[in-house]
VEXKE-476335 format. One record per residue (C-alpha): residue number from 0; residue in one letter; y, z, x. Coordinates in Angstrom, 1 decimal. Example, Ala and Ser with C-alpha at 12.3 -4.5 7.8 and 13.67 -1.06 7.14 Angstrom:
<sites>
     n   res       yy       zz       xx
     0     A     -4.5      7.8     12.3
     1     S     -1.1      7.1     13.7
</sites>
This chain:
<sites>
     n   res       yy       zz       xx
     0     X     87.5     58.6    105.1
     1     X     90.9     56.8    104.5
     2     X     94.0     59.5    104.3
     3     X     95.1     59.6    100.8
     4     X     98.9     60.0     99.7
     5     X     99.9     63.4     97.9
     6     X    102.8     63.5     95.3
     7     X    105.4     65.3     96.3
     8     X    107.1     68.7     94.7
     9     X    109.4     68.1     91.5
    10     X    113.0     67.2     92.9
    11     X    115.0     70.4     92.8
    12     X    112.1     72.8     94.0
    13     X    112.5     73.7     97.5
    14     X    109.9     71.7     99.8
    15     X    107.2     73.2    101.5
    16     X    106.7     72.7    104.8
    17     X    104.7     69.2    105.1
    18     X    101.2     69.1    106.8
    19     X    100.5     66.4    109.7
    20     X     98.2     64.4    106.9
    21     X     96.8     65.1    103.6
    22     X     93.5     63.4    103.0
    23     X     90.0     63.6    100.7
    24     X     87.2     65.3    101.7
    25     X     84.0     64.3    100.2
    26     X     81.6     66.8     99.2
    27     X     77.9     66.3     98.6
    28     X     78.2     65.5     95.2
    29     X     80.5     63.0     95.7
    30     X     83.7     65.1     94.6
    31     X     86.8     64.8     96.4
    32     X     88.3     68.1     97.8
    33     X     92.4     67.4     98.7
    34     X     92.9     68.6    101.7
    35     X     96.1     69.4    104.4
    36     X     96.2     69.3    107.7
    37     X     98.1     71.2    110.4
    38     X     98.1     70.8    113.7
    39     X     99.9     72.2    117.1
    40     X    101.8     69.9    119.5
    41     X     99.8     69.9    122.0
    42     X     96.6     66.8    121.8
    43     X     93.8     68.6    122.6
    44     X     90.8     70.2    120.8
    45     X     91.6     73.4    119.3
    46     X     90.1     75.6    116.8
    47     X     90.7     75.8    113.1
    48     X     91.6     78.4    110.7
    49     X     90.2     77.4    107.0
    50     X     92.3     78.5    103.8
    51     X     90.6     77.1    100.6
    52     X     93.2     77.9     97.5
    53     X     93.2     77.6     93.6
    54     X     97.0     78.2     93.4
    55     X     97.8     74.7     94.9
    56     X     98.0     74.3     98.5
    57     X    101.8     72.7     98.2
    58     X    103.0     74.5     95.2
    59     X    106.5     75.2     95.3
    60     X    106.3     79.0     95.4
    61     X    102.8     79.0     97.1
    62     X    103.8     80.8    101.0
    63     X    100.6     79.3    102.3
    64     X    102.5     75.8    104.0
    65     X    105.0     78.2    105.7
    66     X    101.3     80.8    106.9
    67     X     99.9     77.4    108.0
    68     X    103.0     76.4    109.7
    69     X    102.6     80.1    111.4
    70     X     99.5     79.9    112.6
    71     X     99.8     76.4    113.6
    72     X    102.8     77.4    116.3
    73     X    100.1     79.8    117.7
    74     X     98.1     77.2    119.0
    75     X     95.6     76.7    115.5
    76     X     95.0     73.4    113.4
    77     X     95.4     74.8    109.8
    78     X     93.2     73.2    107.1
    79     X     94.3     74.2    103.7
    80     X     92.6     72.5    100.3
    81     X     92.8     73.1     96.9
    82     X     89.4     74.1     95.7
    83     X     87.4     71.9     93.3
    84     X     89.3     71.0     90.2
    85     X     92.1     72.5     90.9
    86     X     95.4     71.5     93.0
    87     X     94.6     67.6     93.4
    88     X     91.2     67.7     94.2
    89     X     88.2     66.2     91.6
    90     X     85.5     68.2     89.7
    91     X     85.1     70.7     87.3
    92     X     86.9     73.8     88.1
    93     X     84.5     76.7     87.7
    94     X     85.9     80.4     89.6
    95     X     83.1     81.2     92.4
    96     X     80.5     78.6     91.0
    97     X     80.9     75.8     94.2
    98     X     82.8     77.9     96.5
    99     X     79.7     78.3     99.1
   100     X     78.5     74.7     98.9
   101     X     81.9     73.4     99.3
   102     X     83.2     75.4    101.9
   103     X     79.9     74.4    103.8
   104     X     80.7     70.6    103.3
   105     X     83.8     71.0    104.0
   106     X     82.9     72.8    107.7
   107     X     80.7     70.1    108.1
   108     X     83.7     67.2    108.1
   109     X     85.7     70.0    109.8
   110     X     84.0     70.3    112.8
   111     X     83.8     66.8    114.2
   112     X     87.7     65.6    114.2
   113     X     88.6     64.3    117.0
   114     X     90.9     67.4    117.5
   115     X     88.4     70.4    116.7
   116     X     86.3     72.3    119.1
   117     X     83.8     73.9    116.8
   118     X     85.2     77.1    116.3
   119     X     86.7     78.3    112.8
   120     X     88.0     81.2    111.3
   121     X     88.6     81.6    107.7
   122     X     91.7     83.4    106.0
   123     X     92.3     84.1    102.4
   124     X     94.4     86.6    100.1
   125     X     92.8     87.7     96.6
   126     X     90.4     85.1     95.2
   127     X     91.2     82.7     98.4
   128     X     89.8     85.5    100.3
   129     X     86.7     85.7     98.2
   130     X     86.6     81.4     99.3
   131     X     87.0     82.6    102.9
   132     X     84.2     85.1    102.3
   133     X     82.1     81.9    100.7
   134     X     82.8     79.9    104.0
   135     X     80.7     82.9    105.9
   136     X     77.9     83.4    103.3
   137     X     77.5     79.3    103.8
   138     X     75.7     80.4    107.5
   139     X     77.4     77.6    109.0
   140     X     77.2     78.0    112.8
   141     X     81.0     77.1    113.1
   142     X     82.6     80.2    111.5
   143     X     83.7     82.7    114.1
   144     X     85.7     85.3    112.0
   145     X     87.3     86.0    108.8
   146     X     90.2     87.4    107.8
   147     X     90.0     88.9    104.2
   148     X     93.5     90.5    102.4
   149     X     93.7     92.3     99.1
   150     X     89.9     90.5     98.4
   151     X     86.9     91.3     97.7
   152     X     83.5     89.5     98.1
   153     X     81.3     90.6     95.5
   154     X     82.9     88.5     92.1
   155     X     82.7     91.4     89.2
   156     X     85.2     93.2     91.8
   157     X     88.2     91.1     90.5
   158     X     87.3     91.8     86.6
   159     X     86.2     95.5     86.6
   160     X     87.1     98.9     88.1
   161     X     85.1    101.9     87.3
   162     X     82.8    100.0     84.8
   163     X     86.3     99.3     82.8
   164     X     87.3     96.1     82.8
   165     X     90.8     95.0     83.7
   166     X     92.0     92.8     80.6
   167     X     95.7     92.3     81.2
   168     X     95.2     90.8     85.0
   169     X     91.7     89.4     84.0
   170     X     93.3     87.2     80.9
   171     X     96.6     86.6     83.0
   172     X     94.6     85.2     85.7
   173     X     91.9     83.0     83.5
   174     X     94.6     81.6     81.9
   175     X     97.6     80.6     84.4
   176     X     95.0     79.9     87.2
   177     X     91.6     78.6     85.1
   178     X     93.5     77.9     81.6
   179     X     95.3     74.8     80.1
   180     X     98.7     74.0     81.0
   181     X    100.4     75.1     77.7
   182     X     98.0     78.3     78.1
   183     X    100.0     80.1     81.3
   184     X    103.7     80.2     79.2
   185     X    102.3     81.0     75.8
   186     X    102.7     84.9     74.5
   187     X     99.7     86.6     75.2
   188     X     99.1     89.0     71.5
   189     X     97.2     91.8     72.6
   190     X     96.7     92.9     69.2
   191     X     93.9     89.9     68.9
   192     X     90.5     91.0     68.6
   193     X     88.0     90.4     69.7
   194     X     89.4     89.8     73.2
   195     X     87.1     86.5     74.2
   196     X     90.2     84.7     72.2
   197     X     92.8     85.5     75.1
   198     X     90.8     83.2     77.3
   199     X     89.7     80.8     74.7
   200     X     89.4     77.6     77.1
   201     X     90.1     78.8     79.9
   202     X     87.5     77.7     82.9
   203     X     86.9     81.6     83.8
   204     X     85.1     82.3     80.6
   205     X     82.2     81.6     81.5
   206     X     82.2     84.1     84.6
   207     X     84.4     87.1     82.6
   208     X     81.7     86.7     79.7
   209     X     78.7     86.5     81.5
   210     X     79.5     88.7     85.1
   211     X     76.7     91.0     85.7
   212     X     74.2     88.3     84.5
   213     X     71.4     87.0     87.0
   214     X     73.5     84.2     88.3
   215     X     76.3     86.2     89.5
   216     X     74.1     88.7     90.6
   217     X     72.6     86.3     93.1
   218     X     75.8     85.4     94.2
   219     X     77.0     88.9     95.1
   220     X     73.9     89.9     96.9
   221     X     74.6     86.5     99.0
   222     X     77.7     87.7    100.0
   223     X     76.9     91.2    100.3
   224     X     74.3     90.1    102.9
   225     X     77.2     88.6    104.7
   226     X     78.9     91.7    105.6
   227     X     79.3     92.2    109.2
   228     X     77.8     88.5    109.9
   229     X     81.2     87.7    111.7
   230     X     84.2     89.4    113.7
   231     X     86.5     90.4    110.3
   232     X     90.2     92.3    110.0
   233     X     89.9     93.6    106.3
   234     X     93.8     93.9    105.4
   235     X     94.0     96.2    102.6
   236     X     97.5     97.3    100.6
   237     X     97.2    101.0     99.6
   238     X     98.5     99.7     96.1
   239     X     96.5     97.2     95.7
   240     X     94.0     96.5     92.7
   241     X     91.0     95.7     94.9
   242     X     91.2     98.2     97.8
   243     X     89.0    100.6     96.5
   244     X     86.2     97.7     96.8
   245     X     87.5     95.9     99.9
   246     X     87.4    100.1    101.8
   247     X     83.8    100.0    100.5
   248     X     83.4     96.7    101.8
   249     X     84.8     97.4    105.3
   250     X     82.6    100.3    105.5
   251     X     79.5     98.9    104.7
   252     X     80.3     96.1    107.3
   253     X     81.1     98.3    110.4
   254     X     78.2     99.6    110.3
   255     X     76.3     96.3    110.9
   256     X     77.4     95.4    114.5
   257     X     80.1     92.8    115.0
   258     X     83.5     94.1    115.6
   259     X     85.1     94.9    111.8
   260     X     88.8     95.9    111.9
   261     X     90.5     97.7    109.5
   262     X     94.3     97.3    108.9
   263     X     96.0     99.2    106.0
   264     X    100.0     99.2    104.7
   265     X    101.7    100.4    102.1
   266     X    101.9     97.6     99.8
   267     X    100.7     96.0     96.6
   268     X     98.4     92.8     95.7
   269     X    101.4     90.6     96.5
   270     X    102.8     92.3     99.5
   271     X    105.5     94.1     98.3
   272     X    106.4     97.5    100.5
   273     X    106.7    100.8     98.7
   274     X    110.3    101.9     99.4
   275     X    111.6    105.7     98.4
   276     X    114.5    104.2     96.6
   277     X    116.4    101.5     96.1
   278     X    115.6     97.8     95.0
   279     X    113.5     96.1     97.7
   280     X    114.5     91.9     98.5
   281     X    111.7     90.1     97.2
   282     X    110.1     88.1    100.1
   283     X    108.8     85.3     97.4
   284     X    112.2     84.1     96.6
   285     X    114.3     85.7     99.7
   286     X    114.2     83.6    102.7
   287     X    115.0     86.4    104.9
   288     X    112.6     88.6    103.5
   289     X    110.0     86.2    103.5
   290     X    110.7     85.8    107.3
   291     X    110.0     89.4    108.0
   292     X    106.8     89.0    105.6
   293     X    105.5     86.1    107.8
   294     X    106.1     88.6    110.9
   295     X    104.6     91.7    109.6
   296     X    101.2     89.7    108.1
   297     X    100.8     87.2    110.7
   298     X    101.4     88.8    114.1
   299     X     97.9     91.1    113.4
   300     X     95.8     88.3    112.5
   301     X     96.9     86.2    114.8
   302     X     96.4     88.9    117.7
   303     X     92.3     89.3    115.6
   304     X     92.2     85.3    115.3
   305     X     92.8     85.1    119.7
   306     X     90.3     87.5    119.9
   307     X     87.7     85.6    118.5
   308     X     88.4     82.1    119.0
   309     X     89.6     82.0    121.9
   310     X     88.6     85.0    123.8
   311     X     91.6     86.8    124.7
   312     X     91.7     90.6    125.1
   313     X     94.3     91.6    122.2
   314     X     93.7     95.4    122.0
   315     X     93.6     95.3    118.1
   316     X     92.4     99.0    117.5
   317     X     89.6     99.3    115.4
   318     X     92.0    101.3    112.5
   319     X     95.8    100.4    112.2
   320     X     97.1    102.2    108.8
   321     X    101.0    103.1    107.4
   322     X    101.9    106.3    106.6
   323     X    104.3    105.4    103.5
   324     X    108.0    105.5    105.2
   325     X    107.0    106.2    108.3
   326     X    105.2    103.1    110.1
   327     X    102.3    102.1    111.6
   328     X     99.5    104.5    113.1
   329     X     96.3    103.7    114.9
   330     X     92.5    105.6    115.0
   331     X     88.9    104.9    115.9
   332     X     88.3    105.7    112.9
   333     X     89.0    106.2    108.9
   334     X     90.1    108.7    107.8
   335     X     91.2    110.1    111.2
   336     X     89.0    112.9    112.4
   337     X     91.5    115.7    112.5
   338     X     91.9    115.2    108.0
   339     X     90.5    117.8    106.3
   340     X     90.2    118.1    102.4
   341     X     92.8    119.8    100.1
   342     X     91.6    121.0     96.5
   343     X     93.7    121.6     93.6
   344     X     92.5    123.0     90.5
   345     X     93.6    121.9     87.3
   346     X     95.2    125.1     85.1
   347     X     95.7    125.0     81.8
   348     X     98.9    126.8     80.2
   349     X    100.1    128.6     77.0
   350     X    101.6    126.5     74.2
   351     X    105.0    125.4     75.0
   352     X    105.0    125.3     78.6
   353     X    103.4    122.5     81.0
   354     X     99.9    122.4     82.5
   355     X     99.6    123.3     86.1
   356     X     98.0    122.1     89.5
   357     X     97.4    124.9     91.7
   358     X     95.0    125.7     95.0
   359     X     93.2    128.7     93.5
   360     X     91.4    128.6     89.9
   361     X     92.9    130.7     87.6
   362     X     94.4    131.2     83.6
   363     X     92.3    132.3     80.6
   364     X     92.6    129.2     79.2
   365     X     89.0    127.2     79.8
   366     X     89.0    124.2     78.0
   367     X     91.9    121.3     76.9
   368     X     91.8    118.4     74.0
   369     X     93.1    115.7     73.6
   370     X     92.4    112.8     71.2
   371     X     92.4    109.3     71.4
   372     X     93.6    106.7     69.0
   373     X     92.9    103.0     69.6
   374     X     95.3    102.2     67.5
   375     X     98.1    103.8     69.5
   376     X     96.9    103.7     73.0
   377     X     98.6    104.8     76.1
   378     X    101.1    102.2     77.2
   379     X    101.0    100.6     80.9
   380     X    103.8    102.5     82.8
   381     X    103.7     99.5     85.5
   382     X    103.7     96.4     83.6
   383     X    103.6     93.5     86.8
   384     X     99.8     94.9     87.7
   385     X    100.3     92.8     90.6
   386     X    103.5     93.7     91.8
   387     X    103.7     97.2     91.2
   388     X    105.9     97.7     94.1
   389     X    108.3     95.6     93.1
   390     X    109.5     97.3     90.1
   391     X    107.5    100.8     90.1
   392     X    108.8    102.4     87.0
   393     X    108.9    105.9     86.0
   394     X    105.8    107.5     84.5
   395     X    107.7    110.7     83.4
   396     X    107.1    109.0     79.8
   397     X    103.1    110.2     80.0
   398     X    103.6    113.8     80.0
   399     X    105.2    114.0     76.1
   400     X    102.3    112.0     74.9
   401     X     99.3    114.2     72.8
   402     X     96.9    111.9     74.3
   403     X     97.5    112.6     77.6
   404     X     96.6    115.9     79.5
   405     X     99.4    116.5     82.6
   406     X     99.0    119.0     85.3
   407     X    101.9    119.6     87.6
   408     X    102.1    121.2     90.9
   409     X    104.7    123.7     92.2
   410     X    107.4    121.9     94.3
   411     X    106.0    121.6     98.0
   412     X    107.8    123.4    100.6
   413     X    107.7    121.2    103.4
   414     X    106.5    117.3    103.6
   415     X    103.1    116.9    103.6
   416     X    100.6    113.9    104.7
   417     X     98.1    112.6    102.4
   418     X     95.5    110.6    104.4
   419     X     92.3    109.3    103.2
   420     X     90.2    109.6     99.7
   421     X     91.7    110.7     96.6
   422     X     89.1    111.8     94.2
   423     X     88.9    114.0     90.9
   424     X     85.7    115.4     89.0
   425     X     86.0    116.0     85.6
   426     X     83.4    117.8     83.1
   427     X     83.9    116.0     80.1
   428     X     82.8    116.3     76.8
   429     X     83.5    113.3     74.2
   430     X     83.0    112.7     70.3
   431     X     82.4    108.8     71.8
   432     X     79.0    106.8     72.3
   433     X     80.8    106.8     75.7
   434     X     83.0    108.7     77.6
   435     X     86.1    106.1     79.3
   436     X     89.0    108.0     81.5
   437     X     91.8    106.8     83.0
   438     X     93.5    109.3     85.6
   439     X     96.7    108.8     87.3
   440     X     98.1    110.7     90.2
   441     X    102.1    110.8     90.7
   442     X    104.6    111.8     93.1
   443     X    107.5    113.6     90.9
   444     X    110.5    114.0     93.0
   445     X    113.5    116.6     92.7
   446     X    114.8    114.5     89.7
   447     X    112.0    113.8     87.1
   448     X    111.8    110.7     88.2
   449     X    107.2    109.8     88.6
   450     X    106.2    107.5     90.6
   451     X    102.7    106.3     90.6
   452     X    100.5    106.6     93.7
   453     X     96.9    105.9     92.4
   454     X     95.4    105.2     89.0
   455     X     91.5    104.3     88.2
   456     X     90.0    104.2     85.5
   457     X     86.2    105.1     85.0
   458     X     83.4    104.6     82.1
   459     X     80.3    106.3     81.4
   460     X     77.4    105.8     79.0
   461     X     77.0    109.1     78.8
   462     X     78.9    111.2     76.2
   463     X     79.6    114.0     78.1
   464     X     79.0    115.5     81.9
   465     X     80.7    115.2     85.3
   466     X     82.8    112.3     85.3
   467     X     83.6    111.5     89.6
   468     X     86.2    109.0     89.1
   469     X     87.5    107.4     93.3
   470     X     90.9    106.8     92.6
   471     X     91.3    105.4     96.3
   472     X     92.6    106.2     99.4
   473     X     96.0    106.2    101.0
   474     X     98.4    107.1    104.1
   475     X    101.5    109.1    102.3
   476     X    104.3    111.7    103.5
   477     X    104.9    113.4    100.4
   478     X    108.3    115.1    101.1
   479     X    109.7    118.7    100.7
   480     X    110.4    119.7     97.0
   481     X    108.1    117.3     95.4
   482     X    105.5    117.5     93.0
   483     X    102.0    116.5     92.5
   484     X    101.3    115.2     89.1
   485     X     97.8    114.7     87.7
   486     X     97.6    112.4     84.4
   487     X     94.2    112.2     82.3
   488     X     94.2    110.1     79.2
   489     X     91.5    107.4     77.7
   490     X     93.6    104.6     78.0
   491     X     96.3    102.0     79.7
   492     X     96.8     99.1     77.9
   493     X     96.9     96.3     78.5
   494     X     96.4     96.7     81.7
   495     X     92.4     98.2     80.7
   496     X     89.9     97.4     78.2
   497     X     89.8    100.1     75.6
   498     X     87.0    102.7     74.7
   499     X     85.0    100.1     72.4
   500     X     81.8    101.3     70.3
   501     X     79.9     97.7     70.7
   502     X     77.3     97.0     72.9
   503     X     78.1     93.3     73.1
   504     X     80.5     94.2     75.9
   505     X     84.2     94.6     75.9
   506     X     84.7     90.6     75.6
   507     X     83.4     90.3     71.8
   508     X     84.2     94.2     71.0
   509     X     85.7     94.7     67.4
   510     X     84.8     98.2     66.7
   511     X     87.0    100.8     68.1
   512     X     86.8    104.7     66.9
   513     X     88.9    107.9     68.0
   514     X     87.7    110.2     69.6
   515     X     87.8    113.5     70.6
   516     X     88.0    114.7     74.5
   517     X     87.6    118.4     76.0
   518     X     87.8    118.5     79.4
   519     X     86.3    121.7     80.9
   520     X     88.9    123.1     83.5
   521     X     86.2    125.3     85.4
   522     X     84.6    122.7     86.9
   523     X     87.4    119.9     86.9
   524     X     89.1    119.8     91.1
   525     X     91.3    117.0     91.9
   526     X     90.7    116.6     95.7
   527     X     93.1    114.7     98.2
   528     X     93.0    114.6    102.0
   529     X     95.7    115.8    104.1
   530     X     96.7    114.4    107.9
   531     X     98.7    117.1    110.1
   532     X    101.4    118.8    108.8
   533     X    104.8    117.0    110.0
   534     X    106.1    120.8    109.9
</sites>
């Protein structure tokens, strides 16, 4: 196929870094894929790592050029290409419809350059993980390993949490990503009803409106049956959106039989570090930060990607996680084996003085209410659901609200590890069809200030009954003097869906009722995991 010319980045912008040649690949419908090319100095056969993007494989901000440019300096060819319809390339752009058939096609031309030697490993962040995860479920013989970060490879994992659906990043992304052009700088009101509007248009509607329907279905159980087909690093952020499905993920793949390494830090969707205080430089738009980024997320995966495609003995332990402030750590396994449990029971105080958290059950009081009123729902404390990190807010603002129930521990006295699951089960009773919580656990330090370790949210058809609600799992040094914090409230909007009464989905949803909540604190625990004791 002849190479085809790209256009270049407005004047102004800074210039990625350019690939070796930019070309069409043709798929088997005829559709042209754009696609870039790295590849080392030296003129041999090498192997390939595969990175197929809807964000635009040469967009200005995009830091894939400068990860190609990376992992081409360790010896790789690089082929990145904007997936179908999106970027340069031809076609209807339709998220996860063509993903498999095109990354199959696309192997297919990949494997017989002149300068390939048949093996290829596939790399992704968020949905271009998902297309890395596509390349495997194609079975093509040439795909070796995968690297997957902040992904997941079952679809309905981007748009949902806990049977809630995440609206605010689910209309963000079907709009800048799948929308119009004029579509990803207009206000989004998120006062419309029903909420199909926000993504009126957009290419993703089709997917958000219909996910759980016998098309998608197929698809996940495709990929699900893929788990553990090839050598994988899972690279999960603690603060991430997806890690609760990308841990379940990793789990169910290690137990298949090729080698599955996890590789946790303490970082958000867009790899942003949580920092105890202070602004933090933003490696996105810092060229010095954005050097230590391409250090600290390249070096592993290019350690797992020797491994693999070329047969060098690496080491890579099976678990490398961060403890929050404190670095790196390795295991055989995760949680470490020496973690035990670490309850907390959830007391209820007198009017006039705060709601506590405490390691024994105790107080008189049995039962709490609260009520909630679509109309004035709790607020989002972290507004960039991507970046959390990046700006992390204070959270203090939840405990004066009526609608939210707050429990807060006495002040610890010394720093303690929290490694592993965070969970909290909740007997609930509510006036509702359904019973919808969202619960938010905080780290309050010595002055007020919140911050916001986990949050999940969790739905039920049921109107009453235990509610388990995962709110994930982390590696944390909680230090001397602070508090745990325990938020339980029916909402966080935008960021989810509200409690709606239709059963048309939350999509088409115009009813929404308040309702009453009584949380019964005998059997309510909020359980964490705790590492050793650093004294």
């Amino acid at each position: 196929m002849s190479e085809a010319e790209v256009s270049r980045v407005p004047t102004g912008l800074p210039v990625a870094p350019a690939p070796d040649v930019s070309l069409g690949v043709r798929m088997r419908d005829g559709i042209v894929l754009m696609t870039d090319v790295y590849r080392p100095r030296a003129r041999r056969r090498v192997a390939a790592v595969l990175i197929r993007t809807p964000y635009g494989r040469q967009a200005a901000a995009s830091p894939v050029p400068k990860v190609a440019v990376r992992l081409c300096a360790a010896g790789f060819a690089v082929v990145v290409q904007d997936v179908r319809g999106l970027g340069q390339s031809q076609g209807q752009a339709a998220p996860f419809v063509h993903e498999v058939e095109d990354a199959y096609d696309t192997l297919d031309w990949l494997v017989v350059q002149p300068w390939a030697n048949g093996k290829v490993a596939c790399w992704g962040n968020s949905y271009y993980g998902f297309t890395a995860w596509a390349a495997v479920a194609s079975r093509h013989w040439a795909v070796r390993a995968l690297v997957s970060r902040v992904s997941s490879c079952v679809p309905w994992d981007f748009a949902c949490q806990g049977g809630v659906l995440r609206l605010g990043p689910m209309v963000e992304w079907a709009r800048t990503t799948w929308g119009a052009p004029d579509a990803a700088d207009a206000t989004i009101d998120w006062g419309a009803r029903p909420w199909r509007q926000l993504i009126h248009g957009s290419r993703a509607q089709s997917f958000l409106l219909r996910q759980g329907g016998p098309p998608w279905t197929a698809l996940a159980a495709a990929l699900r049956g893929v788990l553990g087909a090839v050598p994988t690093l899972h690279w999960v952020g603690w603060f991430d959106l997806f890690a609760v499905a990308q841990l379940r993920q990793w789990r169910t793949a290690a137990g298949v039989g090729h080698q599955q390494v996890l590789y946790a830090t303490a970082s958000d969707h867009m790899d942003d570090l949580f920092a105890f205080a202070g602004p933090q430089a933003d490696h996105l738009a810092d060229p010095q930060a954005q050097a230590r980024w391409l250090d600290r997320t390249l070096d592993p995966v290019i350690d797992f990607l020797r491994a693999h495609l070329e047969g060098l003995s690496t080491h890579l332990p099976p678990v490398s996680w961060e403890l929050t402030g404190q670095g790196p750590r390795w295991a055989p396994t995760w949680p470490p084996a020496t973690c035990i449990p670490r309850r907390w029971y959830l007391v209820a105080a007198p009017v006039g003085r705060a709601h506590t958290l405490r390691e024994r059950p105790a107080g008189a009081f049995t039962r709490l209410d609260w009520t909630h009123d679509p109309g004035h729902p709790v607020p989002v404390v972290q507004t960039d659901w991507w970046r959390p990190l990046l700006n992390p807010g204070d959270a203090q603002s939840l405990t004066v609200r009526e609608d939210v129930l707050s429990f807060t521990s006495d002040p610890l006295a010394c720093a303690v590890d929290w490694v592993g699951p965070v969970g909290v089960r909740l007997a609930l009773r509510s006036t509702a069809r359904a019973c919808q919580v969202v619960v938010t656990l905080c780290d309050v330090g010595p002055d007020g200030v919140s911050r916001i370790l986990l949050q999940a949210p969790r739905r039920t058809l049921s109107a009453s009954g235990p509610i388990h609600v995962c709110l994930g799992e982390i590696g944390y040094r909680q230090l001397a003097g602070h508090c745990l914090r325990l938020h339980i409230a029916s909402s966080c909007f935008p960021l989810y869906a509200l409690p709606f009464d239709d059963e048309s989905g939350p999509w088409l949803a115009t009813r929404f009722s308040a309702s009453r909540q009584t949380l019964d604190l005998r059997l309510s625990v909020l359980t964490l995991t705790q590492g050793s004791a650093p004294c």
